[in-house]
C-alpha positions in Angstrom: 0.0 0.0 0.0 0.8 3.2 -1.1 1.7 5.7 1.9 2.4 9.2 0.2 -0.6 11.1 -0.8 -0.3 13.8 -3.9 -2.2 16.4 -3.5 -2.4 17.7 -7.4 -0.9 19.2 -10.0 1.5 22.5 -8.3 3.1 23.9 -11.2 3.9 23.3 -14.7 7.2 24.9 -15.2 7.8 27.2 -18.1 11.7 28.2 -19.2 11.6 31.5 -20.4 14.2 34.6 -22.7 12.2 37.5 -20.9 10.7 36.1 -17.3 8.8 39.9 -17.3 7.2 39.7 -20.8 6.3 35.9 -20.1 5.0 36.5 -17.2 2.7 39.2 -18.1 1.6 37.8 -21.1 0.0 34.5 -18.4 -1.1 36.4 -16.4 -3.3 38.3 -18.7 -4.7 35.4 -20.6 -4.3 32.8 -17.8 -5.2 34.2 -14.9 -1.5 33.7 -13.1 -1.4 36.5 -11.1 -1.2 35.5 -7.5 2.7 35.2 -6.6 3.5 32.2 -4.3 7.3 33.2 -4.6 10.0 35.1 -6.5 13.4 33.6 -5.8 16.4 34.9 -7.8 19.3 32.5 -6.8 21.6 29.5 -8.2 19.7 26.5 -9.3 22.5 24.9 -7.1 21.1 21.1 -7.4 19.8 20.7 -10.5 23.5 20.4 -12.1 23.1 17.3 -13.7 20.7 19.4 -16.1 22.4 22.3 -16.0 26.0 21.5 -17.3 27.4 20.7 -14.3 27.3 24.5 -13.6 25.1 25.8 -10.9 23.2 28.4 -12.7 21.8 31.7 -11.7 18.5 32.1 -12.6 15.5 34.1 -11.5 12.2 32.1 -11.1 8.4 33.2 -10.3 5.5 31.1 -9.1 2.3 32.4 -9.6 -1.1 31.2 -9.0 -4.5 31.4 -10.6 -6.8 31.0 -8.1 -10.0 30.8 -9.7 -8.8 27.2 -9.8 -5.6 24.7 -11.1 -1.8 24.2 -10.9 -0.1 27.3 -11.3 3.0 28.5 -13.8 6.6 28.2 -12.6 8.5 31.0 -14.7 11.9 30.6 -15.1 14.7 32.1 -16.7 18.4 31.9 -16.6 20.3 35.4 -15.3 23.5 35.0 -16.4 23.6 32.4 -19.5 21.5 32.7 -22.7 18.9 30.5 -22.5 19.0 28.2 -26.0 16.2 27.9 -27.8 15.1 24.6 -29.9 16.8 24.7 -33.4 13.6 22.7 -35.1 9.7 22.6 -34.7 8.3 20.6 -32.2 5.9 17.9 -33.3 3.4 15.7 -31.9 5.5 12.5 -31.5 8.7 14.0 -30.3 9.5 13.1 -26.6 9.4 15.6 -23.5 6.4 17.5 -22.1 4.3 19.1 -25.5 1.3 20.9 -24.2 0.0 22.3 -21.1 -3.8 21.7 -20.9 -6.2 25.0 -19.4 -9.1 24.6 -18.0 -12.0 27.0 -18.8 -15.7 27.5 -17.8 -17.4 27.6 -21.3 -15.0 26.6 -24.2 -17.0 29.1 -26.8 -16.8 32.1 -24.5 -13.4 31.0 -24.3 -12.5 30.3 -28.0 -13.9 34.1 -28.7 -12.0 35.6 -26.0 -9.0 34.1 -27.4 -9.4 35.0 -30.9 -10.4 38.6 -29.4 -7.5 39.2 -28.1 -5.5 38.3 -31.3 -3.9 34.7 -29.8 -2.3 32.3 -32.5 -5.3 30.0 -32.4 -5.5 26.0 -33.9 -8.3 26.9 -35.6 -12.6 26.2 -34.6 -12.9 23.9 -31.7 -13.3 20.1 -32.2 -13.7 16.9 -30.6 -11.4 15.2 -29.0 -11.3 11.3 -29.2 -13.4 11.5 -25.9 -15.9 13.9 -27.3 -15.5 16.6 -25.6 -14.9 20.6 -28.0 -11.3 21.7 -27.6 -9.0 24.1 -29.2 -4.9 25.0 -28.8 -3.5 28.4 -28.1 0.0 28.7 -29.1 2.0 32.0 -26.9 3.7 34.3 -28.2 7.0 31.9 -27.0 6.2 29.6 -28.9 4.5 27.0 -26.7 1.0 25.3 -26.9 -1.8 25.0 -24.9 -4.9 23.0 -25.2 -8.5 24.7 -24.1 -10.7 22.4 -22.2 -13.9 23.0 -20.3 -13.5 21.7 -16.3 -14.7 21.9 -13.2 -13.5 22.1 -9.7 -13.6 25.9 -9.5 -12.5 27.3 -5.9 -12.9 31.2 -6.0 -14.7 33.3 -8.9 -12.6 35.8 -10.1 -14.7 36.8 -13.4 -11.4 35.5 -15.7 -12.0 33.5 -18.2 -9.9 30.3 -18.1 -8.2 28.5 -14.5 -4.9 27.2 -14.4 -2.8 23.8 -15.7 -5.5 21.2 -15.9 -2.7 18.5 -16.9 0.1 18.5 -20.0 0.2 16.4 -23.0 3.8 14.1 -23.2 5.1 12.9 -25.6 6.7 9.2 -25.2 8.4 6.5 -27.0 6.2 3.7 -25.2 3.2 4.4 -24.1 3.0 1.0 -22.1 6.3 1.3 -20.5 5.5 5.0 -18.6 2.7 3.8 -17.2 4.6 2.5 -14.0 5.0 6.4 -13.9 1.9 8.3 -14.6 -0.4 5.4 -13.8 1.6 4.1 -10.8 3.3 6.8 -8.9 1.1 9.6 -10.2 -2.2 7.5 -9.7 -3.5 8.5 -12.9 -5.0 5.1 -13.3 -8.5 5.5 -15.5 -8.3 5.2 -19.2 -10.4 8.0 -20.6 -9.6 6.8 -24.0 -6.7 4.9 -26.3 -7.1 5.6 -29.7 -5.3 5.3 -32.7 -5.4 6.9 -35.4 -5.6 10.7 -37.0 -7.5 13.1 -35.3 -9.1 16.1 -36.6 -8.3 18.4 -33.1 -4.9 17.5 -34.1 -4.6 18.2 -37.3 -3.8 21.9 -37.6 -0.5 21.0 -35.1 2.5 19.9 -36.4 2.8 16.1 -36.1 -0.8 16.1 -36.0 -1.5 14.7 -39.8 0.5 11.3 -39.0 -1.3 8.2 -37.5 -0.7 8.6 -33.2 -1.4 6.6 -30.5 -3.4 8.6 -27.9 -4.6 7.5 -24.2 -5.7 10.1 -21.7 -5.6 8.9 -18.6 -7.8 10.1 -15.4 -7.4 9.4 -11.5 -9.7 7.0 -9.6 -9.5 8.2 -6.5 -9.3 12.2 -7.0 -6.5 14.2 -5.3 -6.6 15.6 -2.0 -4.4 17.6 0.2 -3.7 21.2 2.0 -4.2 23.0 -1.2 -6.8 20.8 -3.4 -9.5 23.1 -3.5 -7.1 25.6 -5.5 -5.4 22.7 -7.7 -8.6 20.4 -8.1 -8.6 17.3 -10.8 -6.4 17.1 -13.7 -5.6 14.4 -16.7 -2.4 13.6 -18.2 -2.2 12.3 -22.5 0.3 10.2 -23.3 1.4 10.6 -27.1 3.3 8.4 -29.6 4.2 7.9 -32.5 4.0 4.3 -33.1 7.3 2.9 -34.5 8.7 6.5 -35.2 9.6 8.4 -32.2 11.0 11.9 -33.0 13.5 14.1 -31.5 14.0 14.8 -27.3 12.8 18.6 -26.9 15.5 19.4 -24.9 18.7 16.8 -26.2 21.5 19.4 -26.5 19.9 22.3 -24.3 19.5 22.5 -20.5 16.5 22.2 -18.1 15.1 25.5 -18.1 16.0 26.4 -21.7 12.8 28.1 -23.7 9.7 25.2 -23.3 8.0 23.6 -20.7 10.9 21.7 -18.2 8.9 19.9 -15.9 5.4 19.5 -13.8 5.7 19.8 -10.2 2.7 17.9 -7.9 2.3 18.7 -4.6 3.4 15.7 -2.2 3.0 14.6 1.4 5.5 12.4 2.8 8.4 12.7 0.5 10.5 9.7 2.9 7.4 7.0 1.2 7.6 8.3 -2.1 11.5 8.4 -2.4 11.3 4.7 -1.4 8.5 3.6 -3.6 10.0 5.2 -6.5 12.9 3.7 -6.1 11.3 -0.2 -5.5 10.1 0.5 -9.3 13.3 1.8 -10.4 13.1 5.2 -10.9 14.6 6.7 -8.1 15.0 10.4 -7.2 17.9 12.1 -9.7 17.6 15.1 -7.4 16.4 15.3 -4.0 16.9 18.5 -1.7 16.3 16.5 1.4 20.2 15.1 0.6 21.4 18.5 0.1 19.9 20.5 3.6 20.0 17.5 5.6 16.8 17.3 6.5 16.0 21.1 6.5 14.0 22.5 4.3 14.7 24.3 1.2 14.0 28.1 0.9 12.6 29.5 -2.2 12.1 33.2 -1.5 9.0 33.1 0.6 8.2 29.5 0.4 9.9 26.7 1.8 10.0 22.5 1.8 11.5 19.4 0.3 11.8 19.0 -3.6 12.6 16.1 -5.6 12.5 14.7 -9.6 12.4 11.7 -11.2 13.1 11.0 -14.6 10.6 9.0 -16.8 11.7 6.8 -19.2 12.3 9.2 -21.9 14.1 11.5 -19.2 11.2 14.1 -18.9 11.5 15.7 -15.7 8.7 15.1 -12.9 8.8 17.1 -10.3 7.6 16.7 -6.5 7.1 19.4 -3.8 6.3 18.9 -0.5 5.3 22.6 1.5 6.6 23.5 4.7 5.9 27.2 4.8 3.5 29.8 2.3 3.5 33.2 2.9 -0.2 34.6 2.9 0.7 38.4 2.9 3.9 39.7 3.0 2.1 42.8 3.7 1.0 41.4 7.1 3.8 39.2 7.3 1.2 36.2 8.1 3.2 32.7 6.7 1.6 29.6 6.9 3.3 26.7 8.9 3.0 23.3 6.6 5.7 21.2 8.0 4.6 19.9 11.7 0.8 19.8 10.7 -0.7 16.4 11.0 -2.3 14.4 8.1 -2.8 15.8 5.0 -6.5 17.4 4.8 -7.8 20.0 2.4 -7.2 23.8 4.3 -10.3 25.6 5.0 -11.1 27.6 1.8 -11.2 31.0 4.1 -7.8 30.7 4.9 -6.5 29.5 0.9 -8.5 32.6 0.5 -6.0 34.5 2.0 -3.5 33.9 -0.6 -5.5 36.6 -2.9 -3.4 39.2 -0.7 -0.1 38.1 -2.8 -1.9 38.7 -6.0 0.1 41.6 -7.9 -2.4 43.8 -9.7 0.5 45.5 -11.8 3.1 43.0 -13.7 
């Protein structure tokens, strides 16, 4: 049995050229706007990613909290970040679309278009039947529109946060172990294959691709579920002709999305479990601060990743302290708290007192 709980999708992280621009541009059409921290340090543990080097870089996490997983923002200080030298495709391997969550998908495909996004085209069903669309940013990464639920606080914006990513994987069958397994994400929605008119206008999307979204059973819970709520993870191949890694010849926090962080309780359980399957932690802060947790401007706790078979990054966080309002200086004590039970929405409330109004 299982004895680590995950308590939802955190963060998606997003390597960025211009953390200001990016930032801006999320928070206007993706609600983002709540900051949870901005840390401008080394990335002093992720050198196996980072070319041995420990990097400088300066890193925002901000939350929509209308509902979902927030965006990580991160961006390299002192080295130019590289950027990929060819297209990515549907069937190339590493983490190819964050999925949004939004209330109405045809208030949301106008607002979109309104606001002059790159847009896939008119929405269109999925292989599960439900209307979607893809927004690409100005960065050049994608996004797929899907109506959700879950919603914590009403905030009049038009879309929540991550609702889940799209990877892209050599064998489908093989990660399992990790997004079924360790992540729980253990219902088949659908596997299909095939070619699939809300694919089509991507590239990739006009070759024949194996597709299984894959749900969770038993829904997530934890301290800050009622902001995160559910999400779904795709898996993506490209049967018999894998393409390129996204980020083979670049480093981890290069321009595209780098990893998904998931909000974790008991980090000791997990560490071992993953490990019993054979994917044990690549890094794991716990190691580095013996014991103590890691501080990341005004948040603080353990961090660890994993690598999935095609060496995309998954990431796990497990809070010790939030601040609530700098302002106030009111911080939220995680890391002696008992069990592992959904806050009281008054209190995750709170957290709208870190939203800046002005980015």
């Amino acid at each position: 049995m299982k004895k680590y709980k995950l308590g939802g999708i955190q963060q998606v992280g997003i390597g960025v050229k211009d953390l200001g621009e990016a930032w801006r541009w999320y928070s206007r059409m993706f609600g983002t706007d709540c900051r949870v921290f901005d840390d401008r340090t080394e990335a002093s543990l992720m050198l196996p990613y980072t070319g041995n080097v420990a990097q400088r870089r300066h890193a925002i996490l901000a939350l929509n909290l209308q509902s979902g997983g927030g965006f990580e923002v991160w961006q390299y200080t002192e080295r130019k970040p590289v950027s990929i030298k060819e297209e990515i495709r549907l069937g190339d391997l590493g983490i190819l679309v964050c999925k949004i969550k939004v209330k109405n998908i045809a208030e949301a495909y106008s607002f979109y278009r309104d606001k002059g996004c790159e847009l896939s085209g008119e929405p269109a069903q999925d292989p599960a039947g439900q209307l979607t669309f893809f927004i690409r940013d100005p960065f050049g990464n994608l996004f797929q529109i899907l109506e959700g639920n879950n919603w914590f606080m009403n905030e009049n914006k038009i879309s929540g946060g991550a609702y889940g990513a799209i990877f892209g994987v050599t064998d489908i069958d093989k990660s399992l172990t990790i997004y079924s397994d360790i992540l729980g994400y253990d219902r088949v929605v659908y596997d299909k294959t095939g070619i699939f008119p809300d694919l089509a206008s991507l590239p990739g999307g006009e070759k024949e691709l194996r597709r299984v979204l894959l749900k969770r059973t038993i829904p997530f819970s934890g301290y800050f579920n009622r902001i995160f709520g559910q999400s779904v993870i795709e898996l993506i191949s490209a049967p018999g002709n894998p393409g390129k890694r996204i980020f083979q010849d670049r480093f981890w926090g290069d321009p595209g999305f780098i990893h998904i962080g998931f909000d974790i309780y008991e980090m000791d359980e997990l560490r071992e479990y993953c490990t019993s399957l054979g994917y044990p932690f690549v890094v794991d802060s716990m190691d580095s601060k013996n014991g103590d947790s890691f501080e990341m401007g005004d948040a603080a706790g353990h961090f660890a990743y994993i690598e999935d078979p095609d060496g995309i990054l998954l990431e796990f966080v497990e809070s010790h302290k939030l601040r609530i309002s700098k302002r106030l200086g009111w911080y939220l004590n995680l890391k002696n708290k008992m069990g592992y039970k959904p806050l009281p929405g008054w209190l995750l409330k709170m957290l709208r007192f870190s939203r800046v109004k002005k980015i």
